[in-house]
N, C-alpha and C positions, 0 to 999 in steps of 0.2 A: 717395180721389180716383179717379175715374172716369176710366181709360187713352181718350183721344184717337183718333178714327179712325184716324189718321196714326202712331198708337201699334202701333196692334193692327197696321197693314198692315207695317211694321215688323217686328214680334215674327213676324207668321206667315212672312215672307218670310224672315228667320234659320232659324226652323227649316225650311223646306221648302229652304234653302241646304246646313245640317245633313244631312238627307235624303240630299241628292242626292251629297253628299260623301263621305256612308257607304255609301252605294250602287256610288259610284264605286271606291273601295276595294276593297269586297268585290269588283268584278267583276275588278281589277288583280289580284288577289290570285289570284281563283282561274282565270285567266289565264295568268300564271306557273307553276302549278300545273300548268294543263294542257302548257305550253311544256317543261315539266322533264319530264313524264310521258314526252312524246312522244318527247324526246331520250333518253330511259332505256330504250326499247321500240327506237328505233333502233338504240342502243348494244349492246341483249343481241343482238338478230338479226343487227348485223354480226358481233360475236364469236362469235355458233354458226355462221355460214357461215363460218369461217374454218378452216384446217386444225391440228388441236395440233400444238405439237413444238417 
């Protein structure tokens, strides 16, 4: 059986849903990533300006 114009627009539109979903992910992801980084560079420099003891 021969998938239906309304078939195929359908099917691409999932996947390009898909896509955009995995996309969005990774960017969350590596977002996060960068948010932790950044707090872990803050966190050593406050602690080397600080005095031991």
């Amino acid at each position: 059986m021969i998938p239906t114009q309304d078939e195929v627009r359908q099917e691409q539109t999932a996947e390009i849903r898909r896509r955009q979903k995995a996309r969005a992910t990774i960017m969350a992801v590596l977002m996060g990533a960068l948010v932790i980084l950044i707090f872990a560079v803050s966190i050593a420099k406050i602690r080397a300006g600080m005095p031991h003891g």
